[in-house]
Every structure is written in structure tokens, then in C-alpha cells.
NUFIKE-158928 format. One record per atom (N, C-alpha, C, O): atom name; x, y, z. Coordinates in nm, 3 decimals, padded with zeros to 5 digits. Layout:
BEGIN
CA / X / Y / Z
...
END
This chain:
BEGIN
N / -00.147 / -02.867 / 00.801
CA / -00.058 / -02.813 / 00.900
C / -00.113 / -02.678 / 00.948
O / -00.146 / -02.594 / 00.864
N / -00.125 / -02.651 / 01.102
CA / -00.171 / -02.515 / 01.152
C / -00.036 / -02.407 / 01.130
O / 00.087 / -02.422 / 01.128
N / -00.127 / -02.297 / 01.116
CA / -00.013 / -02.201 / 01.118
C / 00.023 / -02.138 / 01.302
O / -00.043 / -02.121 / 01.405
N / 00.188 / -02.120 / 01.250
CA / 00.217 / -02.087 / 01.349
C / 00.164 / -01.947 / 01.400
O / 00.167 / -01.841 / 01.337
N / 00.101 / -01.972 / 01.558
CA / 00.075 / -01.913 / 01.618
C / 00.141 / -01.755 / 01.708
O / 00.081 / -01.664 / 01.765
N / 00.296 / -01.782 / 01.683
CA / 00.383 / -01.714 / 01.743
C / 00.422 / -01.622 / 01.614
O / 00.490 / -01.526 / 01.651
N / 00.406 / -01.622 / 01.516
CA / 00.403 / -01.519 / 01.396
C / 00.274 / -01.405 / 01.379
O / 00.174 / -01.408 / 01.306
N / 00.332 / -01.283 / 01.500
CA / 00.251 / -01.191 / 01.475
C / 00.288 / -01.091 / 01.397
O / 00.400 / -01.075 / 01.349
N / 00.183 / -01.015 / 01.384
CA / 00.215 / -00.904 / 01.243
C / 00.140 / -00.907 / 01.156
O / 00.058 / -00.999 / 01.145
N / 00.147 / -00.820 / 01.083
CA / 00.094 / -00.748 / 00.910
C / 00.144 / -00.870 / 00.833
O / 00.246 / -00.930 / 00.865
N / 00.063 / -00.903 / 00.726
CA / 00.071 / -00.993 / 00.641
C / 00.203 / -00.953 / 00.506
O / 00.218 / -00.842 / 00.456
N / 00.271 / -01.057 / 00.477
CA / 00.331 / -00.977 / 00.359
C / 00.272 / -00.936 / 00.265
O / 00.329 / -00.844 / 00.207
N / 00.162 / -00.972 / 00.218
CA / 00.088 / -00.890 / 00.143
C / 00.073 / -00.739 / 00.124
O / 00.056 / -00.670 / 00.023
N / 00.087 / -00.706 / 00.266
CA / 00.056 / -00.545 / 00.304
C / 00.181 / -00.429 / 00.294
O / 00.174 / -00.309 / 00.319
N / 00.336 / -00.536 / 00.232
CA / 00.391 / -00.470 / 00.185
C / 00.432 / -00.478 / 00.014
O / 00.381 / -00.557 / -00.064
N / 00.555 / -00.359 / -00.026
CA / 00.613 / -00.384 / -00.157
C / 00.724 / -00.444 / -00.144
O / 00.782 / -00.388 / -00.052
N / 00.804 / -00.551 / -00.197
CA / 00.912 / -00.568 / -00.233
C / 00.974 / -00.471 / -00.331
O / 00.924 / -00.461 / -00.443
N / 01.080 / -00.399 / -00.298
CA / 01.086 / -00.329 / -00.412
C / 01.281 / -00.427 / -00.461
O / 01.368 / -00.380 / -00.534
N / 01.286 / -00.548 / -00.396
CA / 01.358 / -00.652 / -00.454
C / 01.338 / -00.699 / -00.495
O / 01.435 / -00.737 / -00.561
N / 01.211 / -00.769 / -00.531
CA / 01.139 / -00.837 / -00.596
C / 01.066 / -00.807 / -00.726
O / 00.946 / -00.784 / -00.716
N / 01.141 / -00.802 / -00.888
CA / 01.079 / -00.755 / -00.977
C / 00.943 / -00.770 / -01.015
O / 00.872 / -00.685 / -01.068
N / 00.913 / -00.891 / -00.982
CA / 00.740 / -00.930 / -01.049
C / 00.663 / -00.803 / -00.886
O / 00.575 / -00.719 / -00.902
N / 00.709 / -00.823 / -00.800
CA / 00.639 / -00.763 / -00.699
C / 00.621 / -00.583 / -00.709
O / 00.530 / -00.509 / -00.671
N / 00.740 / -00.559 / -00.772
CA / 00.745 / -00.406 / -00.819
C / 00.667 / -00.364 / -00.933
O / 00.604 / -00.259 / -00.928
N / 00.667 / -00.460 / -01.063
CA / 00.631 / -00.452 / -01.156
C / 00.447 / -00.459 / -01.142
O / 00.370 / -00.378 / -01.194
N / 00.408 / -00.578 / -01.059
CA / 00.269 / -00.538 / -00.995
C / 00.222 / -00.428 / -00.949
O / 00.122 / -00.370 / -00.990
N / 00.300 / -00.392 / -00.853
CA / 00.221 / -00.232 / -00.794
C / 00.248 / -00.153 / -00.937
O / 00.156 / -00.085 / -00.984
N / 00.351 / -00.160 / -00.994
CA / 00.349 / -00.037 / -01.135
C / 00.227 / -00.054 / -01.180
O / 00.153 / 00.044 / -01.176
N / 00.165 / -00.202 / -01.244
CA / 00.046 / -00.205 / -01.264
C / -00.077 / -00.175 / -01.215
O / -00.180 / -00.145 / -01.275
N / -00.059 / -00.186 / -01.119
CA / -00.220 / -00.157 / -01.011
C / -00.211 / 00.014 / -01.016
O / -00.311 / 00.085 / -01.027
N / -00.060 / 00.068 / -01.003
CA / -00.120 / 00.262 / -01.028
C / -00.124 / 00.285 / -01.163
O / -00.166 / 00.400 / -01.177
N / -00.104 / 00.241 / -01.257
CA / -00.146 / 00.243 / -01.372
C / -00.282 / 00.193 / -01.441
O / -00.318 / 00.183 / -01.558
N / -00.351 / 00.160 / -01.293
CA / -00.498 / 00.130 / -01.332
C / -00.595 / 00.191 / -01.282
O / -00.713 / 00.190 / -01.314
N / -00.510 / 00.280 / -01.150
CA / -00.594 / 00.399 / -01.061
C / -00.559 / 00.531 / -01.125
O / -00.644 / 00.616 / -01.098
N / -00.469 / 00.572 / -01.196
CA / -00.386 / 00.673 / -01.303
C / -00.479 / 00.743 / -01.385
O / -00.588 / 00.690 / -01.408
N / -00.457 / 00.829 / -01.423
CA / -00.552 / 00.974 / -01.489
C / -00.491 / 00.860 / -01.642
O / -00.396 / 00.782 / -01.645
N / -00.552 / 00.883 / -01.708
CA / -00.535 / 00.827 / -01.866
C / -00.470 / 00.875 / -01.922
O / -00.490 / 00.996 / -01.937
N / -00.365 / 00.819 / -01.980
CA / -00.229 / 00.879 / -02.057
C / -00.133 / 00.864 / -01.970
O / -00.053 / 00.950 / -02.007
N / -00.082 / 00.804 / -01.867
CA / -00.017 / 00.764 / -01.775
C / 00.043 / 00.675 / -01.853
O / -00.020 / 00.589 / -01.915
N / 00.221 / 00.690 / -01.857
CA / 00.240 / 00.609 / -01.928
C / 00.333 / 00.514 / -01.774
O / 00.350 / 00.557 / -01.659
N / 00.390 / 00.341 / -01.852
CA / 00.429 / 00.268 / -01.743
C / 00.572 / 00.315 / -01.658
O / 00.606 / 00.271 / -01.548
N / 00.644 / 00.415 / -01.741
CA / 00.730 / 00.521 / -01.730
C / 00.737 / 00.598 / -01.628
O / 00.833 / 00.596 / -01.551
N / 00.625 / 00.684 / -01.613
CA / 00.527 / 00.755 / -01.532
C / 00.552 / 00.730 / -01.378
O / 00.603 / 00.784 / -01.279
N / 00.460 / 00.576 / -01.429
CA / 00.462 / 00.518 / -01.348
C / 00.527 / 00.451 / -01.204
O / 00.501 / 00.428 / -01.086
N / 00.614 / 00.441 / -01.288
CA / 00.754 / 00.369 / -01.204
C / 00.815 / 00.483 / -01.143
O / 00.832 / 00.476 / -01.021
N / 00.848 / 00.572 / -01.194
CA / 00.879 / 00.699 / -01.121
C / 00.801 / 00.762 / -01.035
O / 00.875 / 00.840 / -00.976
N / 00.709 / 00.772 / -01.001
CA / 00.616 / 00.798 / -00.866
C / 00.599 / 00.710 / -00.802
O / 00.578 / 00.721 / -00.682
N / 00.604 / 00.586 / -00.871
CA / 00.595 / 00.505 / -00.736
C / 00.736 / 00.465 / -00.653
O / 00.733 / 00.426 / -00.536
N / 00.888 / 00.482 / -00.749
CA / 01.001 / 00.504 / -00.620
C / 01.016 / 00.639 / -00.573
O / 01.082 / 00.637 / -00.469
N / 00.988 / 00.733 / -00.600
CA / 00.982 / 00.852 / -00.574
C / 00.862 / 00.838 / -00.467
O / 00.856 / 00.941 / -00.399
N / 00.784 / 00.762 / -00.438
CA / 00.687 / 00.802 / -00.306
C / 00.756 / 00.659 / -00.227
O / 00.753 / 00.655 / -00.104
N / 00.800 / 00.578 / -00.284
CA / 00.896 / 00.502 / -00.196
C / 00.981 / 00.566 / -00.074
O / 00.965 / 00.564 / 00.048
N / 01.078 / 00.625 / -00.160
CA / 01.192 / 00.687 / -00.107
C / 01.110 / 00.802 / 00.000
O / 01.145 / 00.784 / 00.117
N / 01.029 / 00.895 / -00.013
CA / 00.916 / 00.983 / 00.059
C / 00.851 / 00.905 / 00.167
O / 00.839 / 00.960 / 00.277
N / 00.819 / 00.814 / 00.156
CA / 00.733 / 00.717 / 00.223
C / 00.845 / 00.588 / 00.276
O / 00.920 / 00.532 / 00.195
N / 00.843 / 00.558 / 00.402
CA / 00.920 / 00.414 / 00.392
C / 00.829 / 00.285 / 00.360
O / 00.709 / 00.292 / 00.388
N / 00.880 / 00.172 / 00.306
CA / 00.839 / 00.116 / 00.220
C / 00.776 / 00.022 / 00.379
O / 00.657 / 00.011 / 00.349
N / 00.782 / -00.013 / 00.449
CA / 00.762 / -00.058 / 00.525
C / 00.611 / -00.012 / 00.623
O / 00.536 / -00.061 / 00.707
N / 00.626 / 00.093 / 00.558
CA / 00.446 / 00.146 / 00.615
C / 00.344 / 00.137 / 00.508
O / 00.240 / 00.203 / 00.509
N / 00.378 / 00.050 / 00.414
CA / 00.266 / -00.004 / 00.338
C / 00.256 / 00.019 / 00.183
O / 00.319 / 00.101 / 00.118
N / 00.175 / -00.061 / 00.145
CA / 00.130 / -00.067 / -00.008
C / 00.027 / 00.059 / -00.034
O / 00.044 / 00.156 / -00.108
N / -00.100 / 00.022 / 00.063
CA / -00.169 / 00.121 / 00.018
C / -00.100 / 00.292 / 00.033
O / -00.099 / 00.387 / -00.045
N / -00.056 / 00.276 / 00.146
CA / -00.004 / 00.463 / 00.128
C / 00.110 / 00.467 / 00.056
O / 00.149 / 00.584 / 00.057
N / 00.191 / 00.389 / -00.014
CA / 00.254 / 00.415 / -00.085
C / 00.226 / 00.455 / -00.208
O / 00.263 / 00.560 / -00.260
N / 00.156 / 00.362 / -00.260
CA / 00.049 / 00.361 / -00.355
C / -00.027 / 00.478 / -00.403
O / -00.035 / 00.520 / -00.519
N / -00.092 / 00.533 / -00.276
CA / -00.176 / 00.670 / -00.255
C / -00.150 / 00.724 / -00.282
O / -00.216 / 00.791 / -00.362
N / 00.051 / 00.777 / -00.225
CA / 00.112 / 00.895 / -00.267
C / 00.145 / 00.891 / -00.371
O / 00.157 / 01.005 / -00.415
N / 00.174 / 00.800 / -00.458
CA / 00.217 / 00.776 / -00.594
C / 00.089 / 00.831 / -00.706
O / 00.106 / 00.906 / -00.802
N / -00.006 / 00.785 / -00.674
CA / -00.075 / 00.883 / -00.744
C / -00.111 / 01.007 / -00.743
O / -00.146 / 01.076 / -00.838
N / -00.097 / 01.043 / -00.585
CA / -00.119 / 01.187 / -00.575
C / 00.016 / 01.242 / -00.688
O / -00.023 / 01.313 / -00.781
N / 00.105 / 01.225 / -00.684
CA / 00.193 / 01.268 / -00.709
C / 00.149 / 01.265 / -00.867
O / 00.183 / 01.360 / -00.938
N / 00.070 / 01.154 / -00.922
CA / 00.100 / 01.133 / -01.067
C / -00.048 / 01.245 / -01.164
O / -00.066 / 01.284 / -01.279
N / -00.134 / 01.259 / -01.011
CA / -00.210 / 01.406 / -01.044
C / -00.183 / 01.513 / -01.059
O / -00.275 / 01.575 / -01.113
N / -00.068 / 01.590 / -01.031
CA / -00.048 / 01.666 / -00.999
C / 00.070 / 01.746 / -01.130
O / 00.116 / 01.859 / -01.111
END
């Protein structure tokens, strides 16, 4: 079956569900693998809704992501 043609846009991929537990619980993982060492999954989760809420979730994974670690450098 072709995909529909009339579905333009950013892939869902390119965002977070932050309804979606396995989908939240992934990005926790992926900044916990870009993370200064000793980052705990704790940490974690808290910079990344904390750059949620900073960031709308709707302008992406990667800059969400980004800021979440900036944040978890600092």
C-alpha cells in the first residue's frame, strides 16, 4: 500500500510523547547516554521535563534533548 500523499509534515519520530511512557522513558535513556557520568536516571527525568516545559514539546526531540543536557552540565 502507497503512503498517503496528502500527509505533510515532520515525521513522528521527530517528536516526544511525553503521554506515552515507553516514549518518555526512551528519551530519559538516550540523555542518560549523552550525560556527564554519574548522571543518575533521576537526574535525568528532571531536565528533561524541565526543558520540556522551557521548550515546547512540539519543536522537537533533538532541542529538547539539547537543552536537557545543557541543563544537566551545568
Amino acid at each position: 500500500m502507497a503512503d498517503d500523499k496528502k500527509k505533510r509534515g515532520r515525521p513522528d519520530s521527530y517528536l516526544i510523547s511525553f503521554k506515552e511512557k515507553w516514549e518518555f522513558y526512551y528519551a530519559v535513556k538516550q540523555l542518560q547516554n549523552k550525560a556527564p557520568e554519574g548522571t543518575t536516571k533521576q537526574d535525568a527525568k528532571e531536565a528533561l521535563t524541565a526543558a520540556a516545559k522551557k521548550i515546547s514539546p512540539s519543536e522537537g526531540r533533538k532541542k529538547i534533548l539539547r537543552e536537557a543536557l545543557r541543563r544537566l552540565r551545568h
